[in-house]
C-alpha positions in Angstrom: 177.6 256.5 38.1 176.6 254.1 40.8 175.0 250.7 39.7 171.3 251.7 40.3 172.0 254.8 38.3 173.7 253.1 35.3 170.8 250.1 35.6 168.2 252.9 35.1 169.6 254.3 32.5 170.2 251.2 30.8 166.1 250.5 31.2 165.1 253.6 30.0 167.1 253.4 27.2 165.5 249.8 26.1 162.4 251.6 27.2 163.0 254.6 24.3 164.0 251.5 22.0 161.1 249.7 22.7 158.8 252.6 22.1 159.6 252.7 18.1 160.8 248.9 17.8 157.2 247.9 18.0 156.6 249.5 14.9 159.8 248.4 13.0 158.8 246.5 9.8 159.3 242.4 9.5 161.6 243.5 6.6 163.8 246.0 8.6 164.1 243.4 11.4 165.2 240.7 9.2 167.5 242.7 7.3 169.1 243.2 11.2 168.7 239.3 11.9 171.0 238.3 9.2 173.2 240.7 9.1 173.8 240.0 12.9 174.4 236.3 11.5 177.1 237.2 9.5 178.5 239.6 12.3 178.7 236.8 14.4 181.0 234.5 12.0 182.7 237.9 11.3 183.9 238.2 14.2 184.3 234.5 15.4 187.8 235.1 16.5 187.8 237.9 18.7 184.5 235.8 20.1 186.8 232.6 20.6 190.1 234.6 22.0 187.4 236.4 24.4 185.6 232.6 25.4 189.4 231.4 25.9 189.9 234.0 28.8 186.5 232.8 30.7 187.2 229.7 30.0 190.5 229.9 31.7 189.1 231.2 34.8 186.6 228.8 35.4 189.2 225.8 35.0 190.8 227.4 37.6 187.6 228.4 39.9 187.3 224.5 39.7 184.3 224.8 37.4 182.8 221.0 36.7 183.3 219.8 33.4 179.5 219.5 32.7 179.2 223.6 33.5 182.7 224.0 31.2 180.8 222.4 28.5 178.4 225.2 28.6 180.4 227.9 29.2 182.5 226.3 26.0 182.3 228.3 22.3 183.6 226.5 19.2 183.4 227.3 15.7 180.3 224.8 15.3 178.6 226.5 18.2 179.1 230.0 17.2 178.3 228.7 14.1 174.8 227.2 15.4 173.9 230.5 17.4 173.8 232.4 13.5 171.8 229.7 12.3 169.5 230.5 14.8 169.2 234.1 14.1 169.0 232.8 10.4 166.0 230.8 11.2 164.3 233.5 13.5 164.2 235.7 10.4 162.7 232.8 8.5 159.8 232.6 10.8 156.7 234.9 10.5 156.2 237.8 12.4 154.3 237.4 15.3 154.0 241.0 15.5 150.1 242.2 14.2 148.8 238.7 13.4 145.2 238.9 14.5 144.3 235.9 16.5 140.3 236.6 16.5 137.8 238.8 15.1 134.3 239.5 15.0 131.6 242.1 14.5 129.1 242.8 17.4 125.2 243.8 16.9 126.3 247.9 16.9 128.8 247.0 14.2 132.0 247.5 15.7 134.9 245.5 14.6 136.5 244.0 17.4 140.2 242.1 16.6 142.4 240.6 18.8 145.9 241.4 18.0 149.5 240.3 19.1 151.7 242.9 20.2 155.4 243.2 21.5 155.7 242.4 25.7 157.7 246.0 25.7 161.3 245.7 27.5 162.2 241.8 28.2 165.2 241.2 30.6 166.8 238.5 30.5 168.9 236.8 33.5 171.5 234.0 32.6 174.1 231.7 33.4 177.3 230.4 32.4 175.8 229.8 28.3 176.6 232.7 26.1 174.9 231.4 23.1 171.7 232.8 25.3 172.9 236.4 24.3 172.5 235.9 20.2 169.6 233.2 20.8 167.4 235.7 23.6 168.9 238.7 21.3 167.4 237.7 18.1 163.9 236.2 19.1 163.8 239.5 21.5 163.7 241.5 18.3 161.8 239.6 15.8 158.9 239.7 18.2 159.6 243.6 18.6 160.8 244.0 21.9 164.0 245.5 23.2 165.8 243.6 25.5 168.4 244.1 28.6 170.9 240.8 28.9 172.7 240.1 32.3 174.7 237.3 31.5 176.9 235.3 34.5 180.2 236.9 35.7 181.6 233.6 34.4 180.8 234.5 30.8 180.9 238.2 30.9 184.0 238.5 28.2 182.1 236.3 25.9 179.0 237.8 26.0 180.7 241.4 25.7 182.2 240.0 22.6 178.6 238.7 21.5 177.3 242.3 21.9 179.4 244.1 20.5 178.8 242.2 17.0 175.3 242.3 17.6 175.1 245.8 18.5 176.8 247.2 15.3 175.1 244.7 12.7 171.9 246.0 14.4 172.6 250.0 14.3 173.8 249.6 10.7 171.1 247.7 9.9 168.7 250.8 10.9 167.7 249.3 14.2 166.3 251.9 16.9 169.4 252.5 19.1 169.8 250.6 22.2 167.7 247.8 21.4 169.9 245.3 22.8 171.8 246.3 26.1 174.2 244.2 28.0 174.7 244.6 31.4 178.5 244.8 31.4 179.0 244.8 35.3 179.4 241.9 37.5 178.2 243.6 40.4 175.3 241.0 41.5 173.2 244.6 42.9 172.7 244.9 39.2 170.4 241.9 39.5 168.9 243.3 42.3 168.0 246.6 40.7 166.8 245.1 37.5 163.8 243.0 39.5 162.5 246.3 41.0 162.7 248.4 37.5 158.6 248.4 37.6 157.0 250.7 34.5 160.7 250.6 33.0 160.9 246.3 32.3 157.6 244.6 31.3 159.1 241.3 32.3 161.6 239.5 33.1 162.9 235.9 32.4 165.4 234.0 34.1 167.7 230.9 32.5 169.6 229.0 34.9 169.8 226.6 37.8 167.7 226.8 41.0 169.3 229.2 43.4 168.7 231.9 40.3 165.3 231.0 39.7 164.3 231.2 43.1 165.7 234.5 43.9 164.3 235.6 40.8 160.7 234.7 41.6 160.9 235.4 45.3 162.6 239.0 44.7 161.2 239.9 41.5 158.2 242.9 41.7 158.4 242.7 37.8 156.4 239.7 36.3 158.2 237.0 36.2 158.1 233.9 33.2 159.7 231.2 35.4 161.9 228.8 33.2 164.5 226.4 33.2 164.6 224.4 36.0 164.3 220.4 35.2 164.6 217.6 37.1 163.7 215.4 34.3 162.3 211.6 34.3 162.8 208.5 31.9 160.3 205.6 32.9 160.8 202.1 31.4 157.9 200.4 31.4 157.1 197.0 31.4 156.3 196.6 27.6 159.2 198.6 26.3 161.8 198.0 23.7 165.0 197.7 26.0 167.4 198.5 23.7 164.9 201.5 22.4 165.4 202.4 26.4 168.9 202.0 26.7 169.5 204.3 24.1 166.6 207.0 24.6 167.9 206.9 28.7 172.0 207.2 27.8 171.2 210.0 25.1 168.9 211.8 27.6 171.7 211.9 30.6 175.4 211.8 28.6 174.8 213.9 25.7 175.0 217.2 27.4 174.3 216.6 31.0 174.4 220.6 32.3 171.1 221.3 30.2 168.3 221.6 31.9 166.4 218.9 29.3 168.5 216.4 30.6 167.6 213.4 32.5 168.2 213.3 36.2 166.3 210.3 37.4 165.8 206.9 35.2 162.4 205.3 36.6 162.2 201.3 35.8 159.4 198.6 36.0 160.5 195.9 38.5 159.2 193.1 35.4 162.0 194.7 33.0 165.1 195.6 35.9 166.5 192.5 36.3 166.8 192.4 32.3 167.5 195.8 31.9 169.0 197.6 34.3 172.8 196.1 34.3 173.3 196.6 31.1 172.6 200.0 31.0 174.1 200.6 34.5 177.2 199.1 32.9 177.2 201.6 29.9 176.4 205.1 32.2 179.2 204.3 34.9 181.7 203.6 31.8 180.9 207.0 30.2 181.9 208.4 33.7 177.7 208.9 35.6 177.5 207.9 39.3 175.0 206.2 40.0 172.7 206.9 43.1 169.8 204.0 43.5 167.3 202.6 45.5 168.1 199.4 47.2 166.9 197.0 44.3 169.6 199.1 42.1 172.3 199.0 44.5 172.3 195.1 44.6 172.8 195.5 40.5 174.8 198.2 40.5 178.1 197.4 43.3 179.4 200.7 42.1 175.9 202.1 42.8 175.4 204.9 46.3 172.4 204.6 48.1 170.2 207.5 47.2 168.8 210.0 49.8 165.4 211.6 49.4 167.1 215.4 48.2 168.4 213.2 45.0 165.0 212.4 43.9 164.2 216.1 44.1 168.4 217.0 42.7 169.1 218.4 39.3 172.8 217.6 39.2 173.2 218.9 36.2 176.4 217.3 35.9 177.4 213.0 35.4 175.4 212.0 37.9 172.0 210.0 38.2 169.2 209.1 40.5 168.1 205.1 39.7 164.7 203.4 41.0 162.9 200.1 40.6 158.6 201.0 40.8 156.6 198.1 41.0 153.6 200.1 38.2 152.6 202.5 36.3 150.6 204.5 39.0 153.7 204.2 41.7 156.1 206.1 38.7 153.2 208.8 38.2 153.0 209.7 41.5 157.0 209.9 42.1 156.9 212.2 39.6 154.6 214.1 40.4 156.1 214.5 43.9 159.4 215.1 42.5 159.1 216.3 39.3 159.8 219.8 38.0 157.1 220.0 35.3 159.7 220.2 33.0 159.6 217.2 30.5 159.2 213.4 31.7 159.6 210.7 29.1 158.1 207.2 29.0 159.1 204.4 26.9 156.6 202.0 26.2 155.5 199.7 23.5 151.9 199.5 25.6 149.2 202.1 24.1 147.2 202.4 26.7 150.0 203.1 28.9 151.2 205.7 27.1 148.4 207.6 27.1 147.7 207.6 30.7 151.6 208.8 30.9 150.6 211.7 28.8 147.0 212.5 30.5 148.5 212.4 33.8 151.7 213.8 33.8 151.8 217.6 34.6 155.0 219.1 32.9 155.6 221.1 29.9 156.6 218.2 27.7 155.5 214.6 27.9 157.5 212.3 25.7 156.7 208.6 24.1 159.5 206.6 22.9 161.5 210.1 22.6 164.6 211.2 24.7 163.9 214.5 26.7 166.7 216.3 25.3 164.7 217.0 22.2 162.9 220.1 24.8 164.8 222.6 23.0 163.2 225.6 20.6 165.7 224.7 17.8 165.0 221.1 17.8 160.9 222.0 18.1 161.3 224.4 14.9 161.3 228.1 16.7 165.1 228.8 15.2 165.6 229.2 19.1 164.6 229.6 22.5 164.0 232.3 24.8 164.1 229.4 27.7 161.8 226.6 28.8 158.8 228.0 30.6 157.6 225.7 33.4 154.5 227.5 34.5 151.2 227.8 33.5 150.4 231.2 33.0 151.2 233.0 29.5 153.4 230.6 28.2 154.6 226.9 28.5 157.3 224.9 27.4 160.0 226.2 24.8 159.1 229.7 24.5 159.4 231.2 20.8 158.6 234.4 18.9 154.6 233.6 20.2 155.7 233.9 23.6 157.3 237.0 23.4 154.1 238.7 22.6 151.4 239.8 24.3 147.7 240.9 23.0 145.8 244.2 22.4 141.9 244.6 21.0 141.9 246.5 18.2 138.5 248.2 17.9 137.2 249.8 14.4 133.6 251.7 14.0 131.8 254.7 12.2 130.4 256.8 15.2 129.3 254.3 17.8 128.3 255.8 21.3 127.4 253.9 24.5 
């Protein structure tokens, strides 16, 4: 079977899954949930021994260590992905909630209703959590979903299947509710965008390159996510040390995620004071600095920055630096620059702040926060599906919500028109 073929099959499989998942009780679904959780920590070995071997190969591909770090599985993490599933099953059902109702003059009873999207696939890089964290919110929201993870992570993810698969059929899941793409063959991708009346929708998570083939070569809808070239602004009032530490956390913590700050925007009243100490502190934990002028002459370990950093997400130890001289002139570089992703301000200056929040466009505006905290766990959705930085149908961390769609459900006694 060529890859077409077995991508076809694959989707009409989820599609024959999708058909009876949408009527699977909250009960039956949890029941999977958790017992997918404990298959997880079940088989945490075989899932570490299989991370190992991709691991391996990227070290020797010349993976950077930023990319390693998400490629990397430890007992915590694996441990973290079946807390997530355990806190999906916490979480209502999304699935028949009725958002509106009312009763028009002939007496029908007209309700709004959320429903499953259908068949969700999901496209992925080098983070193999995504295959328990998309898996899990996939199914509480009572869709089926097709995972194509990076070739980089393919034994890991396998391994993630596997235990998810058989907690799932013995739980009394429909079969083939969750399907992994087990080739690496990149005409998989290709296939999977063009799978029109078989995929309802598909949702990329990585860096730019896949997002923009995605969208550009995509005749399924498309939820566009992931991509953040994010900004920290010191203003002028702010608590320095408040901003050294909100600005370090947001760049060194885990600097391949894309809620991680790329480019540290600072009030020319607060640089001279601020900016070497916390120059000091980023080059010793390893980030190179690239700056305007004005941060150069702090920073002698500083490179002169070029106009595609302001626009890079390095996703890696590295950070874009620049002196504004107000308010208005760090708006408008992010909004030139920005991804619409989440931009943070630090400020102890009200009014300030809420012109930050009024005017910048992005998914998630931050006061006094570090941007890291864009993340479905840390907002209370037991996980993520990815960060959506559109407009249309969702925005921002996408939970079980976002995984639905609506339908009018319409009750009456005989009415004719």
């Amino acid at each position: 079977m060529d890859v077409k073929e077995n991508m076809e099959k694959i989707a009409r499989e989820a599609r024959e899954a999708a058909f009876h998942l949408a009527a699977v009780s909250t009960e039956l679904k949890n029941k999977a949930l958790l017992a997918m959780a404990d298959a997880l920590l079940k088989e945490q070995k075989d899932i570490l021994k299989e991370n190992e071997k991709d691991m391996a190969a990227a070290r020797k591909s010349g993976m950077s260590q930023a990319m390693l770090d998400r490629l990397l599985l430890t007992d915590s993490r694996i441990e973290g992905m079946a807390d997530g599933l355990r806190q999906v099953a916490a979480l209502p059902d999304p699935v028949g909630e009725v958002l509106s109702g009312r009763q028009v003059p002939n007496g029908l009873k007209i309700n709004k209703m959320r429903v499953p999207l259908g068949v969700i696939g999901i496209i992925y890089e080098a983070r193999p959590n995504v295959t328990a964290d998309a898996a899990g919110l996939c199914l509480k929201a009572g869709n089926a979903v097709i995972l194509r993870g990076g070739s980089e992570a393919i034994k890991s993810n396998m391994a993630i299947a596997k235990a998810l698969y058989k907690a799932g059929d013995a739980a009394g899941l429909p079969k083939n509710s969750i399907k992994l793409v087990e080739t690496t063959d990149r005409q998989a991708v290709d296939v999977l965008l063009r799978l029109n009346g078989l995929v309802d929708v598909i949702i990329p998570r990585g860096g730019a390159g896949l997002i923009k083939k995605v969208v550009e070569n995509s005749s399924v809808p498309v939820i566009e996510t992931g991509l953040g070239v994010c900004h920290t602004f010191v203003d002028e009032s702010a608590n320095l040390t408040m901003a050294a530490d909100i600005a370090f956390n947001a760049k060194v913590s885990r600097p391949a995620v894309c809620n991680a700050m790329e480019t540290l925007l600072v009030h020319e009243k607060v640089a001279g004071d601020f900016l070497p100490g916390i120059l000091k502190r980023l080059t010793e934990a390893s980030v190179e600095i690239f700056g305007c002028p004005g941060v150069c002459a702090i920073c002698g370990e500083a490179k002169t920055a070029t106009e595609e950093d302001w626009f890079a997400e390095y996703a890696d130890l590295k950070l874009a630096v620049k002196i504004v001289a107000s308010l208005p002139e760090a708006l408008a570089h992010i909004e030139k620059y920005g991804s619409k992703h989440s931009e943070a301000i630090v400020t102890e200056n009200y009014s300030n702040a809420q012109v930050f929040l009024q005017k910048v466009d992005a998914a998630a505006v931050y006061v006094n926060a570090s941007t890291r905290f864009t993340d479905g766990f840390e907002f209370g959705f037991g996980a993520e599906i990815g960060i959506s930085t559109q407009k249309l149908h969702a925005r921002g961390p996408m939970g079980l919500a976002e995984l639905t769609s609506t339908k009018y459900v319409i009750m009456g006694n005989g009415q004719i028109r």
